[in-house]
C-alpha positions as CSV (number, residue, x, y, z in Angstrom):
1,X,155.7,-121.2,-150.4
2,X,155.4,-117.9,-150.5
3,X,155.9,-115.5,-153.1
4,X,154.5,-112.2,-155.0
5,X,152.4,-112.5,-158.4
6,X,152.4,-109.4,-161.3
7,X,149.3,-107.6,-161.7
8,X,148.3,-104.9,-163.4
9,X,146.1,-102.1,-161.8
10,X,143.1,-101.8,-163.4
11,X,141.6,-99.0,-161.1
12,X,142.5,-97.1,-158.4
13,X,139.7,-96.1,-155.9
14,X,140.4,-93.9,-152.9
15,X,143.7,-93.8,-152.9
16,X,144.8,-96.6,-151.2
17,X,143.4,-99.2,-153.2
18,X,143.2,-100.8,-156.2
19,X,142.0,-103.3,-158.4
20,X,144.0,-105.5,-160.2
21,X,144.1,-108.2,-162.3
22,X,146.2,-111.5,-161.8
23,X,146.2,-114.0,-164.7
24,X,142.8,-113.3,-165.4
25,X,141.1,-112.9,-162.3
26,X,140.1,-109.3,-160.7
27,X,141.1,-108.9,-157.2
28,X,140.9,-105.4,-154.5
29,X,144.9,-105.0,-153.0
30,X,146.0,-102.4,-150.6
31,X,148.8,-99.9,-152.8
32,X,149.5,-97.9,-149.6
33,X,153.5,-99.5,-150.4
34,X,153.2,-97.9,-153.5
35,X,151.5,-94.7,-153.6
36,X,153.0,-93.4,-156.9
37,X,151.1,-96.6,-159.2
38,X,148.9,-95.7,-161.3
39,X,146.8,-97.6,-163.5
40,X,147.9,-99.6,-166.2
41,X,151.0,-100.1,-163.6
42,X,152.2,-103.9,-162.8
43,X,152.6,-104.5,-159.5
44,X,153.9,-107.5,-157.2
45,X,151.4,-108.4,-154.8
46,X,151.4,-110.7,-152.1
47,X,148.7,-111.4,-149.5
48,X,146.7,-108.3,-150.6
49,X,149.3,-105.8,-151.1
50,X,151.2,-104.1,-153.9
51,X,154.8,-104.3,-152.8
52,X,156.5,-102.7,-155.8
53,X,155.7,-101.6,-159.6
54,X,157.6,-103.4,-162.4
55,X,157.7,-103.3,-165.6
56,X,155.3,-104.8,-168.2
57,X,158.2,-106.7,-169.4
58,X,159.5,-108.3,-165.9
59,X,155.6,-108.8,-165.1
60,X,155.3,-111.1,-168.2
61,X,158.7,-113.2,-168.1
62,X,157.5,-113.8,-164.1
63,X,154.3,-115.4,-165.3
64,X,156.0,-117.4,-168.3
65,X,158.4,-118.8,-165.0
66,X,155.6,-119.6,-162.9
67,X,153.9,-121.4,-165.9
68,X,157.1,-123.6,-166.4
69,X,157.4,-124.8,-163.2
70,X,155.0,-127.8,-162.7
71,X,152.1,-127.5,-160.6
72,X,152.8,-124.0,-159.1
73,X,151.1,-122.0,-162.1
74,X,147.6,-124.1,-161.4
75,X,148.1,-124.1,-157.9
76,X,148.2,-120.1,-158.1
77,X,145.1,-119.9,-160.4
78,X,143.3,-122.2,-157.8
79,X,144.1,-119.8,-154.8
80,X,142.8,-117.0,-156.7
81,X,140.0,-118.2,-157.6
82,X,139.1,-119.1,-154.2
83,X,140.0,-115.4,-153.2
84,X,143.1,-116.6,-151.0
């Protein structure tokens, strides 16, 4: 399954890319869809890409989905941690 996890950027180096972090865990995506984010910005990324800012509050209520549904929340922590 595919799908794209909220971040928030945490900081932005040479314009194209960013840092973010994902449910705890830092990660470098590309924000070349997004130019205009800025940090403090959520984002949707998906295989190391911002795809487009949200809001804090549709960032949050995604997570709280993807904690509800069983085995997908843990399976997404284990990816990241393994940098997938």
């Amino acid at each position: 399954m595919c799908l794209a996890i909220p971040a928030r950027i945490i900081e932005i180096e040479q314009e194209t890319m960013a840092t973010v972090e994902i449910m705890g865990v830092t990660r470098k995506v590309s924000i070349d869809l997004v130019p205009d984010a800025k940090i403090d910005d959520f984002v949707l990324v998906h295989a190391g890409f911002a795809l487009q800012v949200v809001d804090e509050e549709f960032a949050n209520e995604t997570l709280e989905l993807l904690k509800q549904v069983p085995g997908l929340y843990d399976e997404a922590e284990a990816e990241l941690a393994e940098g997938a």
